[in-house]
C-alpha positions in Angstrom: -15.5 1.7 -71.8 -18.5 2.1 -71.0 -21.7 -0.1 -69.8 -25.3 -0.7 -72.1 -28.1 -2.2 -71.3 -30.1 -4.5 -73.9 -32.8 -6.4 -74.9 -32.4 -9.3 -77.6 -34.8 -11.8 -79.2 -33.2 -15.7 -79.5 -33.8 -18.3 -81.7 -36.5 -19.7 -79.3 -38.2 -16.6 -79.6 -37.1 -15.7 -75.9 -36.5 -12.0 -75.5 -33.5 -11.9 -73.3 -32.3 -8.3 -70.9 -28.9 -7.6 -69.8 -26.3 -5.1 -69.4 -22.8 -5.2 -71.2 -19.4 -3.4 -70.3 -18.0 -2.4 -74.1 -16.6 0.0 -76.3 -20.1 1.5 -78.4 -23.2 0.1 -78.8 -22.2 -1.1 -82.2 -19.6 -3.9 -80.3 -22.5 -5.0 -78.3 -24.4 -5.5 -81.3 -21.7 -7.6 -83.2 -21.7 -9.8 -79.7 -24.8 -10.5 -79.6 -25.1 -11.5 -82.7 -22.1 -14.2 -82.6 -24.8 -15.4 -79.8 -27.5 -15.9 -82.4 -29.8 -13.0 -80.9 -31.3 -10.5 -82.6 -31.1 -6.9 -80.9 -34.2 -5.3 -80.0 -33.4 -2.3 -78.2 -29.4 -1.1 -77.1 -28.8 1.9 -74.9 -26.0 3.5 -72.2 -26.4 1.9 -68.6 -26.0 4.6 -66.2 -24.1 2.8 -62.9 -25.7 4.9 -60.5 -28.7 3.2 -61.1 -27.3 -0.2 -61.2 -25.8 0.5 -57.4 -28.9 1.3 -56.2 -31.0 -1.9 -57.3 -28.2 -4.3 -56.1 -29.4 -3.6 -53.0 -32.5 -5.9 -53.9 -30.0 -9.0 -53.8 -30.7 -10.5 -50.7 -30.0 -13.9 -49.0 -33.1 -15.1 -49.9 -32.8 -14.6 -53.3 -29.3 -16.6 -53.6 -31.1 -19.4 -51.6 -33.7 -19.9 -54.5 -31.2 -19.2 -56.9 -29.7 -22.4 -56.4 -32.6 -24.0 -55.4 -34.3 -23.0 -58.5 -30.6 -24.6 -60.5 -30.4 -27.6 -58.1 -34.2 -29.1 -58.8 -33.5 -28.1 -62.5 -30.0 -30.1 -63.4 -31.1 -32.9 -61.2 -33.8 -33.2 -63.3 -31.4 -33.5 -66.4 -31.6 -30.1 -67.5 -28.6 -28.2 -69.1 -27.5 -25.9 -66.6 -27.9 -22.8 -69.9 -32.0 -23.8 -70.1 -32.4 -23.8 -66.1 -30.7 -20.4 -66.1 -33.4 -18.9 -69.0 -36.2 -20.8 -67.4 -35.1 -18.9 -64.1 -35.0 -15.7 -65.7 -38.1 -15.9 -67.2 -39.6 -17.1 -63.6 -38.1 -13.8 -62.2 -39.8 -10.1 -62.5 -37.4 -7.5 -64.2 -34.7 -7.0 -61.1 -30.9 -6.8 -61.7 -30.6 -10.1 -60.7 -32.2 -11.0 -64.1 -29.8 -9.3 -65.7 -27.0 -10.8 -63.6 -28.8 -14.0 -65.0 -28.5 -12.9 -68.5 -25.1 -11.8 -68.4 -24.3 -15.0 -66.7 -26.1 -17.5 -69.5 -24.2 -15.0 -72.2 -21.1 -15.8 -70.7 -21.9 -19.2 -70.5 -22.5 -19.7 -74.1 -19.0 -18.0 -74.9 -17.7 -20.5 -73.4 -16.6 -19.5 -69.8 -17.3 -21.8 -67.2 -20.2 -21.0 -64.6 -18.0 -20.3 -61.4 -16.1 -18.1 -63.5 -19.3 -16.0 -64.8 -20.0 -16.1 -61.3 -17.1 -14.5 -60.3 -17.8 -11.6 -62.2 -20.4 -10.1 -59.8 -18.1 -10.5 -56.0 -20.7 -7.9 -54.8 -23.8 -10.9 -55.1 -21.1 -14.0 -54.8 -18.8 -14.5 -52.5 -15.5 -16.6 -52.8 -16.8 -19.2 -50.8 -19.6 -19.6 -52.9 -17.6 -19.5 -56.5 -15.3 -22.0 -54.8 -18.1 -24.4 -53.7 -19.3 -24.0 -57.7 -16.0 -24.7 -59.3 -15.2 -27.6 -57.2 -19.1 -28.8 -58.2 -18.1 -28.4 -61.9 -15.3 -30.6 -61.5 -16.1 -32.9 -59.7 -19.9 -33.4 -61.6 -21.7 -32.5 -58.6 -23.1 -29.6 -58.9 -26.5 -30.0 -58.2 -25.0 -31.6 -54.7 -23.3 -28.3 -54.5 -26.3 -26.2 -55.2 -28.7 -28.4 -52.7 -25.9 -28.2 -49.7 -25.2 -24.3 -50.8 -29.1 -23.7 -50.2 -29.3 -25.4 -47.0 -26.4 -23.6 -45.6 -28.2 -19.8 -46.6 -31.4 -21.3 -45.4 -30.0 -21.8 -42.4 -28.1 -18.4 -42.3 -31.4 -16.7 -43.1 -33.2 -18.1 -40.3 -30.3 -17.6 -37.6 -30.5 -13.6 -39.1 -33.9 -13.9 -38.7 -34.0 -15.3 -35.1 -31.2 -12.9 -34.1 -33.3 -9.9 -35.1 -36.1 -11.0 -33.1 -34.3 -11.3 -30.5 -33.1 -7.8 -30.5 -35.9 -6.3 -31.9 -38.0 -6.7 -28.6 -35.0 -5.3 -25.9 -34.4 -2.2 -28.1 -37.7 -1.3 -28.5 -38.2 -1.6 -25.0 -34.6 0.0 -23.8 -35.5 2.6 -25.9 -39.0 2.9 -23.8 -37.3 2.7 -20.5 -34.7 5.7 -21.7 -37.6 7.6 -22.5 -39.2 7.3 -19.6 -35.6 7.8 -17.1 -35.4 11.2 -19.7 -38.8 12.3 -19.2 -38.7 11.3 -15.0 -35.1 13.2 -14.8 -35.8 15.7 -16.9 -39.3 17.5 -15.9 -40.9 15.5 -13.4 -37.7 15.1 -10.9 -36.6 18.6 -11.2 -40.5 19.7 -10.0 -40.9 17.2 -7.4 -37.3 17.8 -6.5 -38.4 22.1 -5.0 -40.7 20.7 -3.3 -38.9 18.2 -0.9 -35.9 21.0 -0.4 -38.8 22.8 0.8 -39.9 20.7 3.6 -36.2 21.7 5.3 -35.4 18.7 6.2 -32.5 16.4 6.0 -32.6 14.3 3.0 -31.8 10.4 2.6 -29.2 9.2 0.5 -31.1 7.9 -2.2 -33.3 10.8 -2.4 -29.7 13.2 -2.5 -28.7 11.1 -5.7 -31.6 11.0 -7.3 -31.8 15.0 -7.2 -28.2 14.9 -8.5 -28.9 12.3 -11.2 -31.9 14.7 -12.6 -29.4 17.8 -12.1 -26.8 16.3 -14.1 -30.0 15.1 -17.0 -31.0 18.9 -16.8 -27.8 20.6 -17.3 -26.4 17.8 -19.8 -29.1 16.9 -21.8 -28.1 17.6 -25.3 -24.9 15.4 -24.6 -26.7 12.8 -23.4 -29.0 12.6 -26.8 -25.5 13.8 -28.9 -23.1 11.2 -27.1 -24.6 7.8 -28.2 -24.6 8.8 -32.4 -21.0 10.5 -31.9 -19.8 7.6 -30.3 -21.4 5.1 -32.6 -19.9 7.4 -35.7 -16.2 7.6 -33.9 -16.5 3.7 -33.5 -17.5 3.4 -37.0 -14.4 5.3 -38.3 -12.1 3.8 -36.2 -12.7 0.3 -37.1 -13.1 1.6 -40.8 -9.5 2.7 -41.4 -7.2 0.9 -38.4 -6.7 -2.6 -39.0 -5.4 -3.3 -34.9 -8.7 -1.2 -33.3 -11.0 -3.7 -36.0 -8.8 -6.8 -34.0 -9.6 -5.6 -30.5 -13.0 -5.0 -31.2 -13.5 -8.2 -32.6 -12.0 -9.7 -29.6 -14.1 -7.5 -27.0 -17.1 -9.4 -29.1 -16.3 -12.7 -28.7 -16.0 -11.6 -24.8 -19.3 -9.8 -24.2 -21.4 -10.9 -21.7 -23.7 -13.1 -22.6 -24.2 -12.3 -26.4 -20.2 -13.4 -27.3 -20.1 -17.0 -26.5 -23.4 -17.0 -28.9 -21.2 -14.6 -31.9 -18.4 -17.3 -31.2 -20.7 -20.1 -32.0 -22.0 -18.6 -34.6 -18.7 -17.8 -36.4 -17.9 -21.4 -35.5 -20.7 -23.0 -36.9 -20.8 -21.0 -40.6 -16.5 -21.6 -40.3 -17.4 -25.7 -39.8 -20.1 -25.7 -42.4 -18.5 -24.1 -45.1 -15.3 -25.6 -44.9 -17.5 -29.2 -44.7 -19.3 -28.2 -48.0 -15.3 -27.0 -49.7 -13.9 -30.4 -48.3 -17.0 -32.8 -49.7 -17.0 -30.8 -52.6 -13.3 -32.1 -53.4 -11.5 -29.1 -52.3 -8.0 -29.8 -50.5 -7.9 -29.3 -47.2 -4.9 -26.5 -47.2 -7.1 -24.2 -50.1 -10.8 -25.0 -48.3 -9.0 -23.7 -45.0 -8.0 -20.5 -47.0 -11.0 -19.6 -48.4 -13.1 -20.4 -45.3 -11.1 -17.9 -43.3 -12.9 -15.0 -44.8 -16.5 -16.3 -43.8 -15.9 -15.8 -40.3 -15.6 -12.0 -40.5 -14.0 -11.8 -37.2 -9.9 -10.7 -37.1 -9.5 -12.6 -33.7 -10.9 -15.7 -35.3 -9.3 -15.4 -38.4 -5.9 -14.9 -36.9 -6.0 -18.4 -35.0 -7.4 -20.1 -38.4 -4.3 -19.2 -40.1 -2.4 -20.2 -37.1 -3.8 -23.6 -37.5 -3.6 -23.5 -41.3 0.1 -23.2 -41.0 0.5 -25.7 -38.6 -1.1 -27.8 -41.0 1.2 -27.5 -43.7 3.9 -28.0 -41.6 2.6 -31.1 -41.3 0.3 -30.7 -37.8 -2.8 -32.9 -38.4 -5.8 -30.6 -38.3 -7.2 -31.8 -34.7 -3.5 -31.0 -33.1 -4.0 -27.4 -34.8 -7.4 -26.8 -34.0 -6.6 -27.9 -30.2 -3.6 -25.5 -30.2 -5.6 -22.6 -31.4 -7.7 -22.7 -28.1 -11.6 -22.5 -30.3 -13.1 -26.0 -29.9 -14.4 -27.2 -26.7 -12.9 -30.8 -26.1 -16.1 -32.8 -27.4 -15.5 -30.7 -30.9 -12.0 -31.4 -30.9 -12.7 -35.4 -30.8 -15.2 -35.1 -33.1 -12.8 -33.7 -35.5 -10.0 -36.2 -34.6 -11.9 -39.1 -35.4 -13.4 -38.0 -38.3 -9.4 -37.6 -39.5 -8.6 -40.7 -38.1 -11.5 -42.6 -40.1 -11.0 -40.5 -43.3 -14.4 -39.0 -43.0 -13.3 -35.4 -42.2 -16.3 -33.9 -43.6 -19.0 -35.5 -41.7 -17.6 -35.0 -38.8 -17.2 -31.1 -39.4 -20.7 -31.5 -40.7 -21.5 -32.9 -37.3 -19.4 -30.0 -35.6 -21.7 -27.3 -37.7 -24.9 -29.2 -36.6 -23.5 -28.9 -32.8 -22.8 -25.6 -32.8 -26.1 -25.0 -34.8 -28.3 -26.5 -32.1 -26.4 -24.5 -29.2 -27.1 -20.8 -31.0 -30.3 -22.1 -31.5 -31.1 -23.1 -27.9 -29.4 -19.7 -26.6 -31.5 -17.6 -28.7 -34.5 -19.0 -27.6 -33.2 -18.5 -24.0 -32.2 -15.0 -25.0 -35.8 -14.3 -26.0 -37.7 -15.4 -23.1 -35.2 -13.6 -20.6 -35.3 -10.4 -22.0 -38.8 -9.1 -21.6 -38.9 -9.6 -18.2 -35.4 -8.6 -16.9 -36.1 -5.4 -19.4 -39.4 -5.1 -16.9 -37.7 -5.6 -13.5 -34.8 -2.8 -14.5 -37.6 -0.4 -16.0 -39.5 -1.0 -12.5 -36.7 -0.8 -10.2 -36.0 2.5 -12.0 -39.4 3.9 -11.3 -39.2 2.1 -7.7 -36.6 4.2 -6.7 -38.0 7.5 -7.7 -40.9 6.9 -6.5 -39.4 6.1 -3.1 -36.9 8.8 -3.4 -39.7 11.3 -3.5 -42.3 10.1 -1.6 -39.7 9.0 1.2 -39.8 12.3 2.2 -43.0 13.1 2.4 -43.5 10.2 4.3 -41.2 11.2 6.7 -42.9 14.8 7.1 -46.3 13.6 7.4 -44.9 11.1 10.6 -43.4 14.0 12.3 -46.4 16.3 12.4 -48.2 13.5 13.7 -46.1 13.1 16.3 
């Protein structure tokens, strides 16, 4: 087998691009013409290629892929024409020859969730869940609409979080400089000439000397240690299954920075398994599938907990109270929405609570930062600078004396 890439002329006088998986070039050929298009140009797809522009598939573009599908078959269009009309809207990318291969499919016959699933690497199983439950149900432009909400909100939490941590690594990474460059070669000068006065040194200024000893002697280990550490880390969640659960653990237990992963995890967790339920999902299969969107092992573990308890015949507020996630006000949320039969809107309420807290305590995050990243950088020079002109001080008193 092997994988071609082609350009084809339809009926409409639409040229159409896309890649194949076949035998020769001559089978693509006889395809494409069961489709009623005429073949323009056919040649070998190398994959190596193909890997390296799938990296252009972002969030973004998923969110105004279904945008763009959404507006288009509420509007009455076939779901086939919004697809070419999409295409054509799009610059030559893979995604529009994901899009070809996907209105190809299409006209074979194959449903679109299951074109969809073709391509795991661009679609998750949430999201071909949410579409096949859309199909069947005759709501997929509902489907589409609360699928773009729910990325556009993604995007902008990714968005927020990055600026968040954009401004305290850049400025960490100032504040090591600096503590490298004072411990380093300004220290180790300044450091002769106190020994030289001969007199006894205070405590501070005895650790400081020792601090800038240890920076001189070790300082191709302190540069090494945080990329070998970062690479062992790597590695070690990569291929052990129980070091991936405590780390994902340790997370939700930082300081500061895990309640807000918790939240986070608990928020896309509600909203997606709000969007499975509403689409028409049972409850037992929505909770499956939602228990790979969290991408946490700690949290996955106590959704399966509470999945079995379900279909031993727990209701889903007992479960969710046993697994220790929800605060109390969550919990009755959740409760009465299974009480009233309105499940979904009250985990859509649960996502829009959770929503609002990350939101609050990144903007928190970001106005605390700068300035506590200030106070450490000027205690740091504080205490050199007292550390070596203590000294002095103190030799300059006596002679005056």
């Amino acid at each position: 087998m092997a994988q071609f890439r082609y350009r084809a002329l339809s009926k409409e006088g639409k040229v159409i691009t896309g890649t194949h998986t076949c035998l020769s070039a001559r089978e693509l050929e006889l395809m494409l013409e069961k489709l009623n298009l005429s073949v323009l140009s056919c040649q070998e797809y190398r994959p190596f290629l193909g890997l390296v522009r799938k990296k252009n598939i972002g969030r973004r573009d998923l969110i105004n892929f279904c945008f763009y599908l959404e507006q288009m078959t509420r509007s009455g269009i076939s779901l086939i024409d919004a697809l070419s009309d999409l295409q054509i809207s799009l610059a030559p990318s893979y995604l529009s020859e994901v899009i070809s291969i996907l209105i190809a499919e299409i006209r074979e016959g194959r449903n679109f969730s299951e074109t969809l699933s073709g391509f795991p690497d661009i679609f998750s199983s949430s999201f071909i869940s949410l579409i096949n439950a859309g199909e069947k149900s005759g709501e997929l432009n509902h489907v589409l609409k609360d699928l773009a909400e729910s990325l556009r909100w993604q995007d902008e939490l990714i968005g927020q979080t990055k600026k968040a941590m954009t401004l305290p690594a850049f400025i960490g990474l100032v504040v090591f400089a600096v503590v490298f460059f004072l411990m380093t070669y300004l220290v180790p000068q300044m450091a002769q000439f106190i020994t030289s006065m001969g007199q006894e040194l205070p405590l501070y200024t005895q650790l400081l000397i020792s601090v800038s000893n240890f920076f001189v002697s070790y300082w191709v280990f302190i540069l090494i240690a945080p990329v070998a550490v970062y690479v062992l880390i790597r590695q070690l969640l990569k291929y052990s299954t129980a070091a991936k659960l405590g780390f994902d653990r340790y997370k939700l237990k930082l300081w500061l920075f895990g309640p807000i992963l918790e939240k986070i995890i608990l928020a896309r967790f509600a909203n997606y398994l709000a969007l499975l339920y509403n689409a028409g999902l049972p409850l037992i299969e929505s909770l499956k599938i939602t228990e790979s969107v969290v991408d946490n092992r700690a949290v996955e573990q106590e959704l399966i907990t509470a999945r079995t308890m379900i279909v031993e015949g727990a209701g889903i507020g007992l479960a969710f109270e046993m697994s220790h996630m929800f605060p109390h006000l969550v919990l009755s949320m959740i409760k009465m929405g299974e009480k009233t039969g309105d499940l979904g809107t009250a985990l859509k309420n649960v996502s829009y609570f959770y929503k609002r807290d990350v939101d609050d305590a990144i903007e928190n995050i970001q106005r605390l930062i700068e300035p506590a990243m200030t106070l450490i950088l000027g205690l740091i020079i504080g205490w050199v600078m007292m550390s070596v002109l203590g000294p002095i001080y103190d030799l300059i008193a006596n002679i005056k004396l």
